[in-house]
N, C-alpha and C positions, 0 to 999 in steps of 0.2 A: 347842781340844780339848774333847770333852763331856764334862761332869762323870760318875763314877757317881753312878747314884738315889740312891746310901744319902750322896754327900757333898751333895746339893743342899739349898739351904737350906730350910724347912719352906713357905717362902710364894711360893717357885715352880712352876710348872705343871710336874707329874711327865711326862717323856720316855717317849714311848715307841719304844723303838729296835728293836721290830720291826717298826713301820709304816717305820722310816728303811732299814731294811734291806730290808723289799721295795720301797722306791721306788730304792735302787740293784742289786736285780735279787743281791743276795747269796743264796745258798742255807741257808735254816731248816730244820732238820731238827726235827719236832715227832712227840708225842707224845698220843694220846687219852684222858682224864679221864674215866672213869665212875663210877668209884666215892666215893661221899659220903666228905665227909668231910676237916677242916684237915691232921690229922695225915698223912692218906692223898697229901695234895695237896704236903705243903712235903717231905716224902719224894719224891715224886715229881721237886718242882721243883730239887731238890738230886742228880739223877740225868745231870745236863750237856746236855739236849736246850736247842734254843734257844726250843721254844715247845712249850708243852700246851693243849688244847683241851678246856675245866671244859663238859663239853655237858648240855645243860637239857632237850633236845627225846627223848632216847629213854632218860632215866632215872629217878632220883628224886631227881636232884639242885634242890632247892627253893633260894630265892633267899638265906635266910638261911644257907644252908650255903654257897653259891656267894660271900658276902661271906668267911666262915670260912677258904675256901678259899682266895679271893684275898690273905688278910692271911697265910694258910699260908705260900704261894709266894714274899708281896713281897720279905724278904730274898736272895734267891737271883736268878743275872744271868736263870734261864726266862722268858719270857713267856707270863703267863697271859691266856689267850683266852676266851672263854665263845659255846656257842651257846645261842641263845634258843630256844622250842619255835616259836615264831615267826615272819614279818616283822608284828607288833605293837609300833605306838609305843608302846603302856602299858606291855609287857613289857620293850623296849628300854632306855625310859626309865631303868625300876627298874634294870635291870641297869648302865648306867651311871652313874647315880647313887651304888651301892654300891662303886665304882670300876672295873668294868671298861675299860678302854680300848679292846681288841679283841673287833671282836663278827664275828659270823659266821652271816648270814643263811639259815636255810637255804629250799630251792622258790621261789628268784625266777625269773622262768619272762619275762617282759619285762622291757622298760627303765624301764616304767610303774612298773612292782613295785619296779625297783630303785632310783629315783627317789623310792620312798616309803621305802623302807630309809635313802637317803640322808637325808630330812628328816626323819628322829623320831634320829637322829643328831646332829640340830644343831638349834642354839637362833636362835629368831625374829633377825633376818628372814629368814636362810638356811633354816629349817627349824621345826620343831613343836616338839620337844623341848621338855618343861614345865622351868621355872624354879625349881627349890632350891637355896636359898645354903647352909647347912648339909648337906650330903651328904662322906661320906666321900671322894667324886669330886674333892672341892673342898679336901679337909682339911680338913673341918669349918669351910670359910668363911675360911681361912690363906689362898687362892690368891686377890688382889684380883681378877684380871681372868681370873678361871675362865669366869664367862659368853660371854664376846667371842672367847675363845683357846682352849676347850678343841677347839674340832674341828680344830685343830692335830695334838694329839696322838693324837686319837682314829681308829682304822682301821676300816674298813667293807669288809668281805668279802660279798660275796654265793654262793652257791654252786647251782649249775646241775644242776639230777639228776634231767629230763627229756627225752627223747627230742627235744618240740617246743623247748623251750631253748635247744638244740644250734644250732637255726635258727636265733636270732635271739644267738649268741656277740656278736658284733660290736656289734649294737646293744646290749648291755649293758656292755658294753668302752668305751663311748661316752657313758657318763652322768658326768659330776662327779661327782667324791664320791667314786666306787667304787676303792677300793684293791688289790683284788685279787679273783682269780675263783676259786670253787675246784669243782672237780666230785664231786659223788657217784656213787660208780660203784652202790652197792647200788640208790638208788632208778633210776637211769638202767635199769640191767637192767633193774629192771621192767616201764618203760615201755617197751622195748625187746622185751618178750615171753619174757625171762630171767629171771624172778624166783628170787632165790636164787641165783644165777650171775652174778655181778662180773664172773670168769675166763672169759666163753663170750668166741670170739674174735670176734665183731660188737661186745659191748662193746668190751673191751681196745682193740680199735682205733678206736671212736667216742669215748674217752676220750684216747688217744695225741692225734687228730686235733684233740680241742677244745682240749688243751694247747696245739698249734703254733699254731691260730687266737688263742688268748687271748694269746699272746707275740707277733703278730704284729699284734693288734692294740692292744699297747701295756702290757698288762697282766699283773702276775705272775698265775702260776697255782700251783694247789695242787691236792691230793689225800691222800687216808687208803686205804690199800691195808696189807692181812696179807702181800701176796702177795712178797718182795721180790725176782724177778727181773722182776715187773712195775712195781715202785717204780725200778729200775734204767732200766726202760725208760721212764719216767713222764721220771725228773729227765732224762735224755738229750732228750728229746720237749721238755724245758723249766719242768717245773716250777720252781718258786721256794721254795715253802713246803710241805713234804712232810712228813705223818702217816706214820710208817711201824710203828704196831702201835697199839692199843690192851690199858690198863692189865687190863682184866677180862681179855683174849686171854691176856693171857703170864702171868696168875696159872691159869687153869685148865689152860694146856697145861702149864704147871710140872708143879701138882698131878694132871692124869691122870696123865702120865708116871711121875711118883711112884709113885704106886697101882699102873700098869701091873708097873713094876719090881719093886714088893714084894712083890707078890700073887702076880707070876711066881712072882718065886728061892722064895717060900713054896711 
């Protein structure tokens, strides 16, 4: 049986048991990180989802706050994920170095793209990924055989939120490495000729449709939807790893609501 992280000893390679749970196809229900910040993050991870998404690419979440965060979260069973603004090995890198384990590609559009996502993921000879012994990723240099072992633990998400993408599911489904596929429905819209409209029904169902292909081609799938009768229809279609709100969303519908209410009965 697997230890928990907090019993494992300091100079073993840290588990991560969201990559083990979408390699047996379990259902993750997660949550979206936007807003900076440890305290913001280990509240959040203390909230029972099984994964949160710390995203780097549409905030102002910077990289020494994404470590902040991550050390926010560590206690708690959440899995914290990070997207990069990226598919950049420099930015990759950093980001796993400071310990992320799951990272989550976003605009991989070929298998070429996701091929390269795959090697700044992993260290020579599988991959580019630069070589620091001393990193928080390693425990400060505790884990002997961090270099040789870590892409063990480490999950690689690519995420598809192109129109022309869509085309080529399969063949990114087909790359080593790639641990799971996840779709953007905002940018797909766009490319789609919806901009601003996730919800028009040519997305909803070009997004339904890449779920079945990415499950059928062997690979969990994921998605981030507001919408939750279309998150209903998402996990049925087969998601695996499922966003179903994000943290900025459900503090402003709080607070209009609020305002709505007061300002009313006022």
């Amino acid at each position: 049986m697997d230890l928990p992280p907090t019993a494992l000893p300091p100079t073993a390679l840290p588990r991560n048991s969201f990559k083990a749970a979408l390699a047996e196809f379990r259902q993750q229900i997660g949550i979206w990180c936007s807003i900076p910040g440890s305290g913001h993050a280990e509240a959040l991870a203390g909230c029972g989802f099984d994964w949160m998404l710390i995203d780097t690419e549409h905030t102002a979440v910077d990289h020494t706050t994404v470590q902040a965060m991550l050390q926010g979260a560590a206690p708690y069973p959440t899995h914290a994920a990070v997207r990069p603004g990226w598919n950049d090995p420099v930015e990759i890198k950093r980001l796993l170095d400071i310990g992320a384990q799951t990272i989550l590609v976003p605009y991989v559009q070929t298998a070429e793209e996701a091929a390269r996502a795959v090697a700044a993921v992993r260290y020579p000879p599988m991959g580019i990924r630069g070589v620091a012994g001393i990193t928080r990723a390693s425990r400060y240099g505790l884990v002997a055989d961090y270099a040789t072992r870590a892409h063990e633990e480490t999950c690689l998400l690519v995420q598809i939120e192109t129109a022309a993408a869509l085309d080529r599911i399969e063949e990114i489904a087909a790359v080593e490495g790639v641990d799971g596929i996840f779709i953007g429905p905002a940018d797909l819209a766009a490319t789609m000729g919806h901009p601003g409209n996730p919800g028009h029904p040519e997305v909803r169902a070009a997004v339904l449709d890449a779920v079945r292909r990415i499950r059928a081609a062997g690979r969990p799938a994921g998605i981030l939807s507001l919408d939750p009768g279309f998150l209903h229809e998402a996990v049925a279609a087969g998601t695996v790893f499922t966003a179903v709100d994000v943290d900025s969303a459900i503090l402003l519908r709080g607070a209009r609501e609020l305002a709505r209410a007061w300002k009313g009965g006022a």
